[in-house]
DRENDO-1510 file (C-alpha; in Angstrom, 1 decimal, always signed):
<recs>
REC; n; res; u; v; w
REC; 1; UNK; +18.7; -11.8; -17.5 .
REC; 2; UNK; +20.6; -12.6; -14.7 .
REC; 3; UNK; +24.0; -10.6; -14.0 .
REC; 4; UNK; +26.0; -12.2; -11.6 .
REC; 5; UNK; +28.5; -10.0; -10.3 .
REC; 6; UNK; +29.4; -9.7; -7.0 .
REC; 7; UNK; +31.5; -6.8; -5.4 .
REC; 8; UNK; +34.8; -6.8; -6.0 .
REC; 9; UNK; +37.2; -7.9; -2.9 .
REC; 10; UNK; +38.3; -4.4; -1.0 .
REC; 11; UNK; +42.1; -4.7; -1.8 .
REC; 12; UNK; +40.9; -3.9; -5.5 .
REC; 13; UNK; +39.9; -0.9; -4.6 .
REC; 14; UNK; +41.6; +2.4; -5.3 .
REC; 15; UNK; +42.0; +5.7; -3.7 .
REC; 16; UNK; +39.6; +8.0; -4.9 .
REC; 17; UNK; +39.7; +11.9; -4.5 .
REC; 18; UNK; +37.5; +15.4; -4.5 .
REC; 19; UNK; +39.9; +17.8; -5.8 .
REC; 20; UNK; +42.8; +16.0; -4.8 .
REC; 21; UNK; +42.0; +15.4; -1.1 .
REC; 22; UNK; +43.0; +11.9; +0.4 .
REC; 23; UNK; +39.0; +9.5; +0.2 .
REC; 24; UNK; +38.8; +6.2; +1.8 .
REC; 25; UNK; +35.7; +5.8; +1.7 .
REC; 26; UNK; +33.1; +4.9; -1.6 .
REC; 27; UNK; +29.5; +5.7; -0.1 .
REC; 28; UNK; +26.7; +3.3; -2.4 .
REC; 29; UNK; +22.7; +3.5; -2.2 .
REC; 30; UNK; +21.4; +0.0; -3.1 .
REC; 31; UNK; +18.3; -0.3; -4.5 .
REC; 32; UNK; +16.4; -3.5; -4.2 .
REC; 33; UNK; +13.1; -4.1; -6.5 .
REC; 34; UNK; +9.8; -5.8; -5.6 .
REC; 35; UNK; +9.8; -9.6; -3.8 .
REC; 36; UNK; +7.7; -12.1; -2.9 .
REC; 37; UNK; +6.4; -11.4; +0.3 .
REC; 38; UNK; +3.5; -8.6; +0.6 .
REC; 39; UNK; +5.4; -6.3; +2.7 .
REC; 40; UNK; +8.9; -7.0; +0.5 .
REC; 41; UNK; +6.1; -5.6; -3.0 .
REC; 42; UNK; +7.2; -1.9; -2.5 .
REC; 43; UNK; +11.3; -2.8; -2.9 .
REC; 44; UNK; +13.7; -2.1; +0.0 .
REC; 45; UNK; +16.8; +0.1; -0.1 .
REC; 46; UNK; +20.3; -0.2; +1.9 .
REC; 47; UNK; +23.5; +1.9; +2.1 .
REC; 48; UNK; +26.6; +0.6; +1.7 .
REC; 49; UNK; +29.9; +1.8; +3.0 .
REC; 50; UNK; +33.2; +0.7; +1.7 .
REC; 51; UNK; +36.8; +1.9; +3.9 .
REC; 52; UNK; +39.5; +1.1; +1.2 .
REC; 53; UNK; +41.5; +2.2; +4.6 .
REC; 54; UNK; +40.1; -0.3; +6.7 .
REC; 55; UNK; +39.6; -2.8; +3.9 .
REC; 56; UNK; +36.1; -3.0; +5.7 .
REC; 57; UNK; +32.5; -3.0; +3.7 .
REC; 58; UNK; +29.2; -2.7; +5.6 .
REC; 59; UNK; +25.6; -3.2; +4.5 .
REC; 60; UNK; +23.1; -0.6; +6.7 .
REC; 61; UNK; +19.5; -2.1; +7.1 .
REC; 62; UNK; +16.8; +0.3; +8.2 .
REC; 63; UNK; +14.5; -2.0; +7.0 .
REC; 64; UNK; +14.6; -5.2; +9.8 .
REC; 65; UNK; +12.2; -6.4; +11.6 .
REC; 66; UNK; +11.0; -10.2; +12.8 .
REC; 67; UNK; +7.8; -12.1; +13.2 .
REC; 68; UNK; +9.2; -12.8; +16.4 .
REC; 69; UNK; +9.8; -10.1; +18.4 .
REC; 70; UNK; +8.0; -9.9; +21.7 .
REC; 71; UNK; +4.1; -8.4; +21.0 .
REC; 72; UNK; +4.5; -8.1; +17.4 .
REC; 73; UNK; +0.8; -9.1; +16.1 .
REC; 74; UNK; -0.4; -7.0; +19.2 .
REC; 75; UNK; +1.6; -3.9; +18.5 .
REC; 76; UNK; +1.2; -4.1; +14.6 .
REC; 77; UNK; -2.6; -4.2; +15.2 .
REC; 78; UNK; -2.6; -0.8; +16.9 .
REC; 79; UNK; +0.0; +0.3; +14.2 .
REC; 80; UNK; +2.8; +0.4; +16.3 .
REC; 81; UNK; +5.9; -0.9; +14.1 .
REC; 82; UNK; +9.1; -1.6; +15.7 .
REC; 83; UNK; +12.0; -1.5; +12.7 .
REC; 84; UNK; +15.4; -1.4; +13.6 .
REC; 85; UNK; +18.3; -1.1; +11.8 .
REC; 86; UNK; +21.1; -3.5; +11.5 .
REC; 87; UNK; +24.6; -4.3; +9.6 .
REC; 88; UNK; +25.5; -7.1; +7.7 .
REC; 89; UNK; +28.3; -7.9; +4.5 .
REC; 90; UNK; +27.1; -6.3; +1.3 .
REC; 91; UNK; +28.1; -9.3; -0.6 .
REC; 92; UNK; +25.9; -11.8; +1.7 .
REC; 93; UNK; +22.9; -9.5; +1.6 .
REC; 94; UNK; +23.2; -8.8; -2.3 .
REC; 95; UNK; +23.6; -12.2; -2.6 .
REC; 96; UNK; +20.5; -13.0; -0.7 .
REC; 97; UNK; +18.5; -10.8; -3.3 .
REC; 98; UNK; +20.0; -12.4; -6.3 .
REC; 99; UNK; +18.8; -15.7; -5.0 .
REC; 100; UNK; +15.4; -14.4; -4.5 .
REC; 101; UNK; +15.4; -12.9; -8.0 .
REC; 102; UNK; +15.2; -9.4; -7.4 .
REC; 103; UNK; +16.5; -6.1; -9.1 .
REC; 104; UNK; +19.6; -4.4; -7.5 .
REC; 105; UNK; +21.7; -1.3; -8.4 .
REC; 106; UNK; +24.2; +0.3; -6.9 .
REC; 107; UNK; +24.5; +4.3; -6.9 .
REC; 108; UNK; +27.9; +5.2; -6.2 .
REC; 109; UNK; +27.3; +8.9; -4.1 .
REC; 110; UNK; +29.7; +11.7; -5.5 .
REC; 111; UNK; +30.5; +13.3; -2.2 .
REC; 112; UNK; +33.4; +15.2; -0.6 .
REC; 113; UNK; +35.3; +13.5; +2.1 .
REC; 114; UNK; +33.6; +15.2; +5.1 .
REC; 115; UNK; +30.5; +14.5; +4.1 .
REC; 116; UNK; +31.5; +10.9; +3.5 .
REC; 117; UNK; +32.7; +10.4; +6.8 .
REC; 118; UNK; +29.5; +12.1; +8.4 .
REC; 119; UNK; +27.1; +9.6; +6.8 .
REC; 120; UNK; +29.4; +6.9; +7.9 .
REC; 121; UNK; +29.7; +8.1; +11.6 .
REC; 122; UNK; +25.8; +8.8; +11.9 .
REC; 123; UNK; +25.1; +5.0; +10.1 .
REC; 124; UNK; +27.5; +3.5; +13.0 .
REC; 125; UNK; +25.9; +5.9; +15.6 .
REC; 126; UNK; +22.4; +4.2; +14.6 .
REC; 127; UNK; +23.7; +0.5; +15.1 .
REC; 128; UNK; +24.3; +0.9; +18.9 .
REC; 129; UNK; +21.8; -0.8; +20.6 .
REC; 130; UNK; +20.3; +1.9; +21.8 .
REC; 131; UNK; +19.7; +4.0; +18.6 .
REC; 132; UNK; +18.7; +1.0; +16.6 .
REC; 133; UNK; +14.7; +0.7; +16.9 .
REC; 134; UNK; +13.0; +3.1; +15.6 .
REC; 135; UNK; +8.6; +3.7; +15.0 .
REC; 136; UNK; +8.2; +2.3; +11.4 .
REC; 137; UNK; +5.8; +4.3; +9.0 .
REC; 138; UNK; +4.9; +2.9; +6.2 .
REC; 139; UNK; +4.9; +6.8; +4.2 .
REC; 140; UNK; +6.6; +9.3; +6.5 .
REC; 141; UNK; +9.5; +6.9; +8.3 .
REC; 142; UNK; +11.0; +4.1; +6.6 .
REC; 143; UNK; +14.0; +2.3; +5.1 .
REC; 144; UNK; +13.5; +4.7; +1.9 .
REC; 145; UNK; +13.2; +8.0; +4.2 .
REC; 146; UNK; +15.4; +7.3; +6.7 .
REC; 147; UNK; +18.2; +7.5; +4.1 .
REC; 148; UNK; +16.7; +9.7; +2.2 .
REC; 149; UNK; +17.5; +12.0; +5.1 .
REC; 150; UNK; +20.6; +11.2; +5.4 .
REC; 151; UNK; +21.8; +12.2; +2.1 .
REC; 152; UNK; +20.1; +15.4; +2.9 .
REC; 153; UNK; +22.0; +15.9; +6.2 .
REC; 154; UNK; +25.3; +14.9; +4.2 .
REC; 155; UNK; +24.6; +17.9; +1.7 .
REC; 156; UNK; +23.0; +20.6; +4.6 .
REC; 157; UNK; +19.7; +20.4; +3.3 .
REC; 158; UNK; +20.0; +21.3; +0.0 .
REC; 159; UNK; +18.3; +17.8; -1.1 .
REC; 160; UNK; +15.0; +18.5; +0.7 .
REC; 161; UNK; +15.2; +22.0; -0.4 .
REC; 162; UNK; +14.9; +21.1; -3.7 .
REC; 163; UNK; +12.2; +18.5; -3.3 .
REC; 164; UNK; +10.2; +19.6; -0.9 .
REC; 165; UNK; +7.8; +21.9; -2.6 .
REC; 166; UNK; +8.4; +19.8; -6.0 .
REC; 167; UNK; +4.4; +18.5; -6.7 .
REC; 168; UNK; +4.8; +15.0; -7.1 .
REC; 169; UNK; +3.7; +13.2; -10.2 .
REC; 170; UNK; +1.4; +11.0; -8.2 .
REC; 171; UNK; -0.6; +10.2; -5.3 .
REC; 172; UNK; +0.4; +8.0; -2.4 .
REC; 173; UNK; -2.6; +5.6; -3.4 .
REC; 174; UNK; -1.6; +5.6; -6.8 .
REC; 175; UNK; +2.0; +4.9; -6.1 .
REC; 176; UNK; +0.8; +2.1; -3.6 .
REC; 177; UNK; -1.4; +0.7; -6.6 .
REC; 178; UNK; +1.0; +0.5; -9.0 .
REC; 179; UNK; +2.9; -1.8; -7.0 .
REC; 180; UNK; -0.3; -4.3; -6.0 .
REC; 181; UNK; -2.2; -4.0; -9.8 .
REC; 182; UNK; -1.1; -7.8; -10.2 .
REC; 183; UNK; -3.2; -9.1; -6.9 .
REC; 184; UNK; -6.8; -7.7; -7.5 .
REC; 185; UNK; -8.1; -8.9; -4.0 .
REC; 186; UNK; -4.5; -6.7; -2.2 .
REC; 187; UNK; -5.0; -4.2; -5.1 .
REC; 188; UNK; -8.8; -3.5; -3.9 .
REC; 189; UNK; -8.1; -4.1; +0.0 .
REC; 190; UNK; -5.2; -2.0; +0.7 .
REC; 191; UNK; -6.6; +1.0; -1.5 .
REC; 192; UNK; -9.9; +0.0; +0.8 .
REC; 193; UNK; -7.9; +0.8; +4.1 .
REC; 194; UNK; -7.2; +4.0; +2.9 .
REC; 195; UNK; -8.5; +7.5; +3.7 .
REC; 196; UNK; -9.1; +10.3; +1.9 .
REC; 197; UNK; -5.6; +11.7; +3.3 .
REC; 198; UNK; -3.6; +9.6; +1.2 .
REC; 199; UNK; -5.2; +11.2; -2.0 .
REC; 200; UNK; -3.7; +14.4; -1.2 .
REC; 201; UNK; -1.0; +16.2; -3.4 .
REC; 202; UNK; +2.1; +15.2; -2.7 .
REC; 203; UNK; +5.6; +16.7; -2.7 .
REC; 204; UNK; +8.2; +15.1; -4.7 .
REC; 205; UNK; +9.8; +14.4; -1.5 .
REC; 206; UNK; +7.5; +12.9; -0.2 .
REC; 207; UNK; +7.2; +10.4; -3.2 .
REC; 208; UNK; +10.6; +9.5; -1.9 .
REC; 209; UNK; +9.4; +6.9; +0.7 .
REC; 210; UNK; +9.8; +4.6; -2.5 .
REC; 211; UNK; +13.2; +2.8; -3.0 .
REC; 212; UNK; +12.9; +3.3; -6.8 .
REC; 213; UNK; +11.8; +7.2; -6.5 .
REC; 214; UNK; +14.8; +7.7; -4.2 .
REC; 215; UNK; +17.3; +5.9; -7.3 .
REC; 216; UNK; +15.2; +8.3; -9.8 .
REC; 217; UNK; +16.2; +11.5; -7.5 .
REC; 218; UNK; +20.1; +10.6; -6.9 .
REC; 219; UNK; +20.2; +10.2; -10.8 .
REC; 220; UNK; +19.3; +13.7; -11.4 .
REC; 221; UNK; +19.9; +15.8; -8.5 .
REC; 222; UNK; +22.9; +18.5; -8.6 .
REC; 223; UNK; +24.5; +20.2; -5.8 .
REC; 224; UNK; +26.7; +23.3; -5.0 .
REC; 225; UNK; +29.5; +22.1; -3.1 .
REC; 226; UNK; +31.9; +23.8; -0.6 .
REC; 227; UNK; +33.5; +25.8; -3.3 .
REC; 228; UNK; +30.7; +26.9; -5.0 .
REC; 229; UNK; +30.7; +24.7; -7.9 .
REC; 230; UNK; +28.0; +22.3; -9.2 .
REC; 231; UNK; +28.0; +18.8; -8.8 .
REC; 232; UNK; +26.4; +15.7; -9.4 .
REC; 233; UNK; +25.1; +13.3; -6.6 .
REC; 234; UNK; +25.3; +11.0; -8.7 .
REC; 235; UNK; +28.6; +9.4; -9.9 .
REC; 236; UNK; +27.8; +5.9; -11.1 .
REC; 237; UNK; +25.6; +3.1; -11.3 .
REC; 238; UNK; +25.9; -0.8; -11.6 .
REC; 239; UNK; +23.4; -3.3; -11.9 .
REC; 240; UNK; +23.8; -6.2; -9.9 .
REC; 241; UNK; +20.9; -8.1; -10.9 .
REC; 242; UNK; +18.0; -7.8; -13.4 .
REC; 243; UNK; +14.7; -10.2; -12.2 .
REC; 244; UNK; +13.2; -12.6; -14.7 .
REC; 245; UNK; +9.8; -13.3; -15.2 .
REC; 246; UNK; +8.6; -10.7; -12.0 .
REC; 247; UNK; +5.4; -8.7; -12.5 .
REC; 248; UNK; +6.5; -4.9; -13.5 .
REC; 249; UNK; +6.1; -2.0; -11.9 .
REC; 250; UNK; +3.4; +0.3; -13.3 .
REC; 251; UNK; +4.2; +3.9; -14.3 .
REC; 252; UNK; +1.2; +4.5; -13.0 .
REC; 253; UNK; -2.0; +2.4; -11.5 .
REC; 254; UNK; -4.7; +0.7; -13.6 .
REC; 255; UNK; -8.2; +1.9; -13.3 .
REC; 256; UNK; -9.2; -1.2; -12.0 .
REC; 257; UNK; -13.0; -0.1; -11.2 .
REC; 258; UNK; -14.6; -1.3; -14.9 .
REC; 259; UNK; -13.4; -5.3; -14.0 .
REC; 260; UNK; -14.5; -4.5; -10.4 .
REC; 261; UNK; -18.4; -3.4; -11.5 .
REC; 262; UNK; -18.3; -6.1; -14.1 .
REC; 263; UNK; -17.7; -8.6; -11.1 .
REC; 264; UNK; -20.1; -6.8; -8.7 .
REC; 265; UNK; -23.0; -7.3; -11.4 .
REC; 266; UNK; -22.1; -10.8; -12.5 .
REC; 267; UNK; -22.7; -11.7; -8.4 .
REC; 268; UNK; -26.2; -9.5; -8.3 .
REC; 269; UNK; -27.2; -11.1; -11.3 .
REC; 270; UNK; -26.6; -14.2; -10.1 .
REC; 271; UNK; -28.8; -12.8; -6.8 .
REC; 272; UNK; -31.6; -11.2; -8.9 .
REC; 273; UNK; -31.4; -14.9; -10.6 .
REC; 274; UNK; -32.6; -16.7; -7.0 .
REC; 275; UNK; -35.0; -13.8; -6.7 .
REC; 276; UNK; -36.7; -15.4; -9.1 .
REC; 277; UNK; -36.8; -19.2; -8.3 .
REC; 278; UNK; -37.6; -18.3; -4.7 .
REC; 279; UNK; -40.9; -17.0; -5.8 .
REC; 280; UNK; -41.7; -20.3; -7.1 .
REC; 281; UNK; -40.8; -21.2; -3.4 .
REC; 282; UNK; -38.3; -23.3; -4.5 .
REC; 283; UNK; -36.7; -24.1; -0.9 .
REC; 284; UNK; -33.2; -24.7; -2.7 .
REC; 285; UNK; -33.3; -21.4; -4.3 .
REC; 286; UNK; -34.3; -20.0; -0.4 .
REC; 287; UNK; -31.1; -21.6; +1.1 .
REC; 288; UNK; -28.7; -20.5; -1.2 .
REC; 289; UNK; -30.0; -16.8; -1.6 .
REC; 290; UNK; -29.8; -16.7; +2.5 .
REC; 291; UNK; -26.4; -18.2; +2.6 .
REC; 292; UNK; -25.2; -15.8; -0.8 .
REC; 293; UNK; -25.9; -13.1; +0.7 .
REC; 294; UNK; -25.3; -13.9; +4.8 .
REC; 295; UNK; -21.8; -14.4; +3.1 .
REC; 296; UNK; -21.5; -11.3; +1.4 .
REC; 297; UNK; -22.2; -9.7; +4.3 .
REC; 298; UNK; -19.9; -11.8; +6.4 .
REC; 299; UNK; -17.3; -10.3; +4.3 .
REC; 300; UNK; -17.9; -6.4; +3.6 .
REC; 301; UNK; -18.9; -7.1; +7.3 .
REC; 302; UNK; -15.5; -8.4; +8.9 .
REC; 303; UNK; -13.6; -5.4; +6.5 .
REC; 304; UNK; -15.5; -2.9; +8.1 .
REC; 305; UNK; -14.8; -3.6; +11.3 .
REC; 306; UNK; -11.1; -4.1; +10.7 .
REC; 307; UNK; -11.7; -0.9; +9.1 .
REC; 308; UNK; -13.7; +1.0; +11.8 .
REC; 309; UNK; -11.0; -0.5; +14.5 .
REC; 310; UNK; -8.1; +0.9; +12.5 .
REC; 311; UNK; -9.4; +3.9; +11.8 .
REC; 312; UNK; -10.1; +5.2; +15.6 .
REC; 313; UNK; -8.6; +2.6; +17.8 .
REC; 314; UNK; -4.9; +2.1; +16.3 .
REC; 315; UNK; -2.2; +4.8; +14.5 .
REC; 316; UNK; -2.3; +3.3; +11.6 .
REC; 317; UNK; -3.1; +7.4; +10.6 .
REC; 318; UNK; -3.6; +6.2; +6.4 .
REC; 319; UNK; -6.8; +4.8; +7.7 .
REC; 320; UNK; -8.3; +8.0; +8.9 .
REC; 321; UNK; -11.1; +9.9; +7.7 .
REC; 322; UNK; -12.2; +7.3; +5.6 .
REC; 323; UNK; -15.2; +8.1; +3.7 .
REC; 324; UNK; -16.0; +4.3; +2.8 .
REC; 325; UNK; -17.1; +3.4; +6.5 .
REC; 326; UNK; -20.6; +5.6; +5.7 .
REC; 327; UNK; -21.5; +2.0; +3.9 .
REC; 328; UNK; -18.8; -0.7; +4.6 .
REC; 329; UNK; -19.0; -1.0; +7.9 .
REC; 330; UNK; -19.7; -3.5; +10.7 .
REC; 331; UNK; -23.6; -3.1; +10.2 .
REC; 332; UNK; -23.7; -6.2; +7.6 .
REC; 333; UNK; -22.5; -8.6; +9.7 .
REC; 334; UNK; -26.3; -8.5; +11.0 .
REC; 335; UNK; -27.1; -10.2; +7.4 .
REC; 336; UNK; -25.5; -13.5; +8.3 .
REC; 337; UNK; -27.7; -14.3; +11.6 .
REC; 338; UNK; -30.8; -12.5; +9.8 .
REC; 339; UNK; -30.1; -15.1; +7.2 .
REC; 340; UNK; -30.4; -17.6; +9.7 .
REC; 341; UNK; -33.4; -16.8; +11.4 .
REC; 342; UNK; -34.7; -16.4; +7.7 .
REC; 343; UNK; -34.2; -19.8; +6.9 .
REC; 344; UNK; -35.2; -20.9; +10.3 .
REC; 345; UNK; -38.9; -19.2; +9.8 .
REC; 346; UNK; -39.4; -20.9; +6.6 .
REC; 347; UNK; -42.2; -22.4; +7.0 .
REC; 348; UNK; -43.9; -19.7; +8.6 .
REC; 349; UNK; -45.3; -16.5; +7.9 .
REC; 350; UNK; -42.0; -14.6; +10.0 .
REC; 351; UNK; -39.8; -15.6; +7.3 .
REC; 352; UNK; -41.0; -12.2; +5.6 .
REC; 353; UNK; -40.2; -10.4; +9.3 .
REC; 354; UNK; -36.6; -11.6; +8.9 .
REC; 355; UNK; -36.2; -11.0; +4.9 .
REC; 356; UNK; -38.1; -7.2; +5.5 .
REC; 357; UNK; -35.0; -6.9; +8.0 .
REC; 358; UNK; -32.5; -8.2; +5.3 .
REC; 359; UNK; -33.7; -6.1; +3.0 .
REC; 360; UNK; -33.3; -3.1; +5.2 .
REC; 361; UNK; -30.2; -3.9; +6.2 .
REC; 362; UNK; -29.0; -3.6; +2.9 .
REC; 363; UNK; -30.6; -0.9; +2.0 .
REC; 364; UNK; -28.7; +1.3; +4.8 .
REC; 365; UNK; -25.6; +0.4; +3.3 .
REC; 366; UNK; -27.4; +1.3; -0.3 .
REC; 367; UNK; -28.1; +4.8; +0.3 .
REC; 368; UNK; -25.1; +5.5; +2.7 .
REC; 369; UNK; -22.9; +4.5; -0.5 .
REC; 370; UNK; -24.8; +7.2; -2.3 .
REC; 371; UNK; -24.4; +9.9; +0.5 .
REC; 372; UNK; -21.1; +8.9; +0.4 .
REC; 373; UNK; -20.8; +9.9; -3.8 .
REC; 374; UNK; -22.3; +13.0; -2.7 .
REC; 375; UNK; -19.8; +13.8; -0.3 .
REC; 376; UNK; -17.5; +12.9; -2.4 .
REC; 377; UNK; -18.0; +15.8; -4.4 .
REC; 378; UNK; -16.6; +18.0; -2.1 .
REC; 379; UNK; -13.7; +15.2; +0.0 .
REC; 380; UNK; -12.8; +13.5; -3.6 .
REC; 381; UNK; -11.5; +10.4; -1.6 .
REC; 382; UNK; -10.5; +7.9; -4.6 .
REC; 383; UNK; -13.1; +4.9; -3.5 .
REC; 384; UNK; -15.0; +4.2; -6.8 .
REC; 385; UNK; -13.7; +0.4; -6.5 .
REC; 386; UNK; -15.4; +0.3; -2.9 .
REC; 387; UNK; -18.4; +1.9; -4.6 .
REC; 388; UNK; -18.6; -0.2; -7.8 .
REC; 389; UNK; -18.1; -3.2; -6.0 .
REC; 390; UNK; -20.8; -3.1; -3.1 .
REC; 391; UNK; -23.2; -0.9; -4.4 .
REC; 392; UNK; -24.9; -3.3; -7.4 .
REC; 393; UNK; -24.9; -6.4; -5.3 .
REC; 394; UNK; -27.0; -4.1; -2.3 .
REC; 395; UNK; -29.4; -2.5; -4.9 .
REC; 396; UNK; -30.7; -6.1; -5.6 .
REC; 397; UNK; -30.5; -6.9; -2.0 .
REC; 398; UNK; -32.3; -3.8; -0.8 .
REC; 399; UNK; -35.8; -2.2; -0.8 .
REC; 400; UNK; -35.3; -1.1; -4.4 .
REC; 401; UNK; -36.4; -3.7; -6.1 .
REC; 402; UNK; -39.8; -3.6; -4.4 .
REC; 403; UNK; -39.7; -0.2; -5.4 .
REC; 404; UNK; -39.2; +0.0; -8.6 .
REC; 405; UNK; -41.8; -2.8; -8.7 .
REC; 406; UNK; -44.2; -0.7; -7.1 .
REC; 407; UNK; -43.5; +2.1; -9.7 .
REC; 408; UNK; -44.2; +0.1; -12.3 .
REC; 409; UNK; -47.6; -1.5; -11.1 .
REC; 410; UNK; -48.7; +1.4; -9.4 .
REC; 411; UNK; -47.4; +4.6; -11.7 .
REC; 412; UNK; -46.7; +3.2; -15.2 .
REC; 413; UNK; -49.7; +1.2; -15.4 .
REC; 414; UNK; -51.9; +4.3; -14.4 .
REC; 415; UNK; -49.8; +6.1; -17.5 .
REC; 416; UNK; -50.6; +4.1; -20.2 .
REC; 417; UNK; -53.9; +3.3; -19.2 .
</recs>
């Protein structure tokens, strides 16, 4: 349902007061849900300042940045983000959200005077041009934090006092996953770029880098003001905007592994499938396994080595210690030119040199994915979908079946016999 109210002109607005003192100023926390855009799935938060005395109302974005800028794809590849924040008209910028069919609401900020006024000198402090940019991060420094911190500095501390040894309900993976459960190729990649680091317990304020777990917290939180008396942060809230038809946000992730290991053995199935026909040296069945699986190494390949090149070349520090580069890694990019000199050695007897190095090849990433379970024991890094999804389609590809063949021919047959 779509609410189309739009703030109110500024002469409507009256004079408010804590404990009878003389308040121009109405301080408002807008909360923006999920858009379109990857980087807009995680909502987007703005503070809003309106000077009944000045008749003025000003939008503060610590969110902006542009495609644009000089060296962007160069310094977001070695994870440095340049955000800056910037003013604008609430009522153009909440407009802009309603068109693009997004949830907004307004927290109206019970503060005293001073406190107002501090917030509003510090948010026109950090539009001057040189105090806008800042190093974005996408857990520990952005729109969310920034004013998160700002409400803190407006109540001396007592905001992060409260929060910060509060355990959070979640993990950051989790909270990123509940956000991306819709996409299951983002859903699986992004929680693939992460280390074990992210899985860590987390403070309730740390949860806070969310928009909506920032609204949650103003809702409940309670203060003790100058006088010694309790108050509310919270004084009211308005919804602007509800979305229609937008994909929820989860409470909490799905366990998304049991569709990924139901995929991953559908695709070595389908391998264990031209096994089979290429022992009838069927030279169709020869093509397409070299190509299958010089393609599915192509891929766990090239997200390796963006992995491998995040994780020690760039600060993108979420990517660290990342226990899933023991077996996705750059080594099966080799399986795409092995594939090649497979096919190419067809007809001769060095075909079985090349497929003895395929077969290799995958086996290395085999048993590295089961050192890595291992270690796991001990690091508990959340990468089962890595694990479910690579490690079915390698067994078939591997050494293993020979193996097993072996075992049967050699050891069985001996048993029953």
């Amino acid at each position: 349902m779509l609410a189309l109210v739009f703030l109110l002109p500024l002469s409507s607005f009256g004079q408010s007061s804590y404990y009878g003192s003389y308040d121009p100023l109405v301080i408002k926390v807008a909360v923006i849900g999920p858009g379109d855009a990857l980087y807009l799935w995680w909502g987007h938060i703005g503070l809003i300042i309106e000077d009944y005395e000045s008749g003025r109302a000003r939008f503060y974005d610590w969110g902006v940045f542009s495609f644009e800028n000089e060296n962007f794809v160069a310094n977001f590849a070695v994870g440095r983000l340049i955000y800056s924040c910037a003013v604008s008209s609430p009522e153009w910028n909440l407009r802009n959200n309603i068109n693009t069919n997004r949830d907004i609401a307004l927290y109206t900020l019970n503060l005293p005077p001073e406190s107002k006024e501090q917030i509003r000198q510090y948010a026109e402090w950090n539009i001057l041009p040189e105090n806008t940019d800042y190093d974005y991060h996408h857990f520990d420094d952005n729109c969310s934090t920034r004013l998160r911190d700002i409400i803190d500095m407006a109540l001396n501390g007592q905001f992060r006092s409260h929060y910060e040894n509060m355990p959070g309900r979640l993990s950051l993976r989790e909270h990123v996953r509940r956000h991306t459960w819709f996409n299951p190729f983002f859903d699986w990649f992004l929680s693939f770029l992460m280390g074990k680091d992210i899985d860590a317990p987390v403070s309730v304020w740390e949860e806070m880098f969310l928009p909506s777990e920032l609204g949650t917290r103003l809702e409940e939180f309670t203060y003790i003001d100058f006088y010694g008396n309790e108050q509310r942060l919270f004084e009211s809230l308005e919804i602007k905007n509800l979305a229609e038809n937008r994909h929820a946000v989860l409470d909490s992730p799905r366990a998304e592994w049991p569709r990924v290991l139901i995929f991953s053995c559908i695709i070595a199935l389908a391998l264990c499938v031209l096994t089979v026909f290429r022992s009838k040296e069927s030279k169709a069945a020869h093509f397409i396994w070299a190509l299958a699986q010089g393609s599915i190494g192509l891929f766990f390949g090239i997200a390796g080595t963006l992995l491998f090149f995040m994780s020690f070349f760039t600060n993108h520090d979420y990517t660290y210690r990342n226990i899933t580069l023991l077996f996705i890694n750059p080594l099966p990019l080799a399986a795409m030119p092995l594939g090649i000199l497979y096919l190419r050695a067809l007809s001769s007897m060095d075909h079985y040199k090349w497929e003895n190095a395929i077969k290799t090849i995958w086996s290395l990433v085999f048993g590295f994915g089961i050192i890595s379970i291992l270690i796991n024991i001990f690091l508990r890094q959340k990468n089962i979908m890595d694990l479910v999804l690579i490690l079915p389609i390698a067994a078939v590809l591997s050494w293993l079946p020979d193996l097993l063949i072996h075992i049967r021919r050699e050891y069985l047959w001996r048993w029953f016999n």
